[in-house]
VOPAGU-2260 file (C-alpha; in pm, 1 decimal, decimal comma):
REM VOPAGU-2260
SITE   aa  ch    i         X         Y         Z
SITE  UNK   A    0   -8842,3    4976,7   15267,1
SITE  UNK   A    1   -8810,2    4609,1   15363,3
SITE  UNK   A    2   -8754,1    4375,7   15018,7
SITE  UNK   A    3   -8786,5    4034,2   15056,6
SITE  UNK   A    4   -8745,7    3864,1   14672,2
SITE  UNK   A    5   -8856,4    3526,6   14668,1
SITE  UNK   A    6   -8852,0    3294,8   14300,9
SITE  UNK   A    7   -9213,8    3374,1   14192,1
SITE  UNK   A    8   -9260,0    3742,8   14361,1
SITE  UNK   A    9   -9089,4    3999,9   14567,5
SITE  UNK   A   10   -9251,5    4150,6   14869,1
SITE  UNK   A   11   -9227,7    4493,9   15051,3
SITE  UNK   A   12   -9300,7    4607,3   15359,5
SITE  UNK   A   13   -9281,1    4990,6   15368,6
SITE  UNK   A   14   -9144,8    5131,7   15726,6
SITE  UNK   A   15   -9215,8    5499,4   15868,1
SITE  UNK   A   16   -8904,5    5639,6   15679,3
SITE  UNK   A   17   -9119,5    5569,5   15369,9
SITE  UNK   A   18   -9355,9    5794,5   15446,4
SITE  UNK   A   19   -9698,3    5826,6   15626,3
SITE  UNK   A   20   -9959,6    5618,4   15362,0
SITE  UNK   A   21  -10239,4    5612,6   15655,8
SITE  UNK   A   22  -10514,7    5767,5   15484,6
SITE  UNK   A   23  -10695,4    5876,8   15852,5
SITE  UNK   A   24  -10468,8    6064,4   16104,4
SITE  UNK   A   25  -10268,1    6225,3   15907,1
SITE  UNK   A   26   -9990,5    6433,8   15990,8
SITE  UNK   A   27   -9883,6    6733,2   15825,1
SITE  UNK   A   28   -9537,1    6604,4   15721,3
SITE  UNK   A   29   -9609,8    6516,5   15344,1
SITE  UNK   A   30   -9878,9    6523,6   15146,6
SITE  UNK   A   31  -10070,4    6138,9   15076,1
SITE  UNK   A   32  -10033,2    6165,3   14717,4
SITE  UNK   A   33   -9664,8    6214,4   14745,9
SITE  UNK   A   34   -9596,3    5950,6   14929,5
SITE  UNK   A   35   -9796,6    5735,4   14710,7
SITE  UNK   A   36   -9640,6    5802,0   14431,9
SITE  UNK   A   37   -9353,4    5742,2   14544,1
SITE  UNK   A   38   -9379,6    5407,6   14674,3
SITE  UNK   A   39   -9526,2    5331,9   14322,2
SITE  UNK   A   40   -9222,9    5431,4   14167,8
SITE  UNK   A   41   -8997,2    5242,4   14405,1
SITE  UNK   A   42   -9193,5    4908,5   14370,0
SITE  UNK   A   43   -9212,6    4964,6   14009,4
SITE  UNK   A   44   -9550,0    4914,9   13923,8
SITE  UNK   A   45   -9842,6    5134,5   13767,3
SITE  UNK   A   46  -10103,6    5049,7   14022,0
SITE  UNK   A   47  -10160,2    4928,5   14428,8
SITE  UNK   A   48  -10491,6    4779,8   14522,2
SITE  UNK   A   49  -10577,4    4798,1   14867,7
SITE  UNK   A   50  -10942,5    4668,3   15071,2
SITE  UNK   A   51  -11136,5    4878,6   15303,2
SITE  UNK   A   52  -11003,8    4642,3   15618,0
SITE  UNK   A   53  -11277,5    4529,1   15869,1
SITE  UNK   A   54  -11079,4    4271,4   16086,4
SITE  UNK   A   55  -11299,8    4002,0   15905,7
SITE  UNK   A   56  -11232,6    3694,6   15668,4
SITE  UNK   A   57  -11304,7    3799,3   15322,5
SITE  UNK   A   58  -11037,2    3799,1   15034,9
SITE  UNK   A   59  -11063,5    4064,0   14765,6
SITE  UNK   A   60  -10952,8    3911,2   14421,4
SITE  UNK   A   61  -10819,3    4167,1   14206,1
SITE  UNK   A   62  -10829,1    4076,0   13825,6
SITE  UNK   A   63  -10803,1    4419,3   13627,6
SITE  UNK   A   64  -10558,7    4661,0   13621,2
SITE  UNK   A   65  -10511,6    4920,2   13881,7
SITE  UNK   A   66  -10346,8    5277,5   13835,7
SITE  UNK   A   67  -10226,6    5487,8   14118,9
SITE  UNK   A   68  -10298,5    5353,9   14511,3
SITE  UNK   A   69  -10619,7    5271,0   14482,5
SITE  UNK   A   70  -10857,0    5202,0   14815,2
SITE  UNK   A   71  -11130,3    4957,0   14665,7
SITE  UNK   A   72  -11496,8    4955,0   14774,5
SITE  UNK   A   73  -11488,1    4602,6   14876,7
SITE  UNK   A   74  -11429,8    4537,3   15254,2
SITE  UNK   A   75  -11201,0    4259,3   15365,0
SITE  UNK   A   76  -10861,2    4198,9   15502,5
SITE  UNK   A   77  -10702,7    4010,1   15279,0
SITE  UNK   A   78  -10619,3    4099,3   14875,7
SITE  UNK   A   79  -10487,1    3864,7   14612,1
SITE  UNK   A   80  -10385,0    3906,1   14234,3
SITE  UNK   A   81  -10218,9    3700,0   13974,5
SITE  UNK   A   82  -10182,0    4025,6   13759,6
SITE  UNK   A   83   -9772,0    4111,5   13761,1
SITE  UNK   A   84   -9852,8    4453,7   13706,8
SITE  UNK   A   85  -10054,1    4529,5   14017,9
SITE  UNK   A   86   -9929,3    4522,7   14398,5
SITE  UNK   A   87  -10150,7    4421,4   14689,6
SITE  UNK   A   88  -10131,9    4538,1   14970,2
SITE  UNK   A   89  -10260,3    4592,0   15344,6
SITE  UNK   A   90  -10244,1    4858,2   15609,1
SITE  UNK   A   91  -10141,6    4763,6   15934,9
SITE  UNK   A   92  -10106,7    4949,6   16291,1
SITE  UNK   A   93  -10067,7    4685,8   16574,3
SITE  UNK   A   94  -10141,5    4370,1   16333,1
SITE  UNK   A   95   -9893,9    4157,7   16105,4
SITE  UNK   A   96   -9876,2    4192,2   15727,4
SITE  UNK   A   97   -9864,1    3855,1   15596,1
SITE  UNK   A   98   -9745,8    3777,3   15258,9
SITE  UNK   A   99   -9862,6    3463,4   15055,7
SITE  UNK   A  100   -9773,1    3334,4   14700,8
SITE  UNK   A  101   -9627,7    3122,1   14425,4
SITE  UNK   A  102   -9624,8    3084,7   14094,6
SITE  UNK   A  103  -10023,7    3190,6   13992,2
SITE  UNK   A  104  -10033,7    3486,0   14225,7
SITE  UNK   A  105   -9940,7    3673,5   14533,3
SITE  UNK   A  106  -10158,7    3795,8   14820,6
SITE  UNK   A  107  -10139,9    4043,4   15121,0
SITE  UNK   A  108  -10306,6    3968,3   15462,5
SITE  UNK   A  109  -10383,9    4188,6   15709,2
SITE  UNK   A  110  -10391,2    3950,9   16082,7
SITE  UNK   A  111  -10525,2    4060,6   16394,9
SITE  UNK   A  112  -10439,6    4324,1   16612,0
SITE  UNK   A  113  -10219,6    4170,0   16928,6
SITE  UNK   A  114  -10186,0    3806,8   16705,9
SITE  UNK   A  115  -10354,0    3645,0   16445,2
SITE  UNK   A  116  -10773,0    3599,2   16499,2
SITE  UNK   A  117  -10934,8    3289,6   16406,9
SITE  UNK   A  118  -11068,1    3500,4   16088,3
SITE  UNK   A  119  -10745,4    3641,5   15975,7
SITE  UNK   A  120  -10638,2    3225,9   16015,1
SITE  UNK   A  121  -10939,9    3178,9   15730,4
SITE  UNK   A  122  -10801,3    3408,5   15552,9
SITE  UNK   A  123  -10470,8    3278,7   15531,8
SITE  UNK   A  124  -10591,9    2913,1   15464,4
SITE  UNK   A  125  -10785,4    3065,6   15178,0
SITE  UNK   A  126  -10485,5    3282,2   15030,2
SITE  UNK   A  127  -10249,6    3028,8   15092,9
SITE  UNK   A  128  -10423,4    2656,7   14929,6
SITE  UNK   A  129  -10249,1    2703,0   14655,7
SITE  UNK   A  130   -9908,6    2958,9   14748,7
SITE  UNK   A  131   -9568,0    2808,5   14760,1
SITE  UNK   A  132   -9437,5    3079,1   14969,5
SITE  UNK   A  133   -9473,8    3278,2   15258,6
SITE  UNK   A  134   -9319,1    3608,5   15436,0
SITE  UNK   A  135   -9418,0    3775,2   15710,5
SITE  UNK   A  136   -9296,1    4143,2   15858,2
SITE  UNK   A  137   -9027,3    4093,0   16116,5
């Protein structure tokens, strides 16, 4: 797993040693929940919020608490927080995982497929208005 710690948050960016957490296509390797579990117990937190991604512009906000890797019911490609007890976070195939925040919160993008779309852009202008910092997968 990829760390990057950066003064108001720390950001992760899980790699296929981690473990498979696609939640179509499986393979038979290990078990979803297993893996799940244990990238909650190597980021440290009780809960991972994730949106149903559509390749559009909408930003989920999360604002309770989440327990276990939770897929929401709200479709967008983008998820914030200012909770320090829940991670956001994105899927991502052929796209970038984008990583915005500051002080008041912290928010995972999910860009494009072969580079960021105009709507993944919104996105990012929306997350990112008020974010200090930003990291990107290499």
């Amino acid at each position: 797993m990829l760390r990057v710690s950066l003064p108001a948050f720390e950001v992760a960016f899980s790699e296929r040693s981690d473990g498979d957490l696609r939640i179509g296509n499986r393979t038979a390797d290990e078990p979803l929940e297993v893996v799940q579990a244990r990238t909650l117990t190597r980021l440290g937190v009780p809960g991972i919020a994730l949106p149903r991604q559509v390749h559009g512009n909408d930003v989920v906000i999360v604002h309770e608490p989440i327990h276990g890797y939770a897929l929401l019911d709200e479709q967008a490609d983008a998820i914030a927080t200012s909770r320090s007890d829940v991670g956001v976070a994105v899927h991502v195939g052929d796209c970038l995982p984008i990583a915005v925040g500051g002080t008041g919160g912290v928010a995972m993008l999910h860009a494009g497929s072969a580079s960021p779309t105009a709507s993944s852009r919104l996105a990012w202008r929306r997350c990112a208005s008020s974010a200090s910092r930003a990291s990107c997968a290499p």
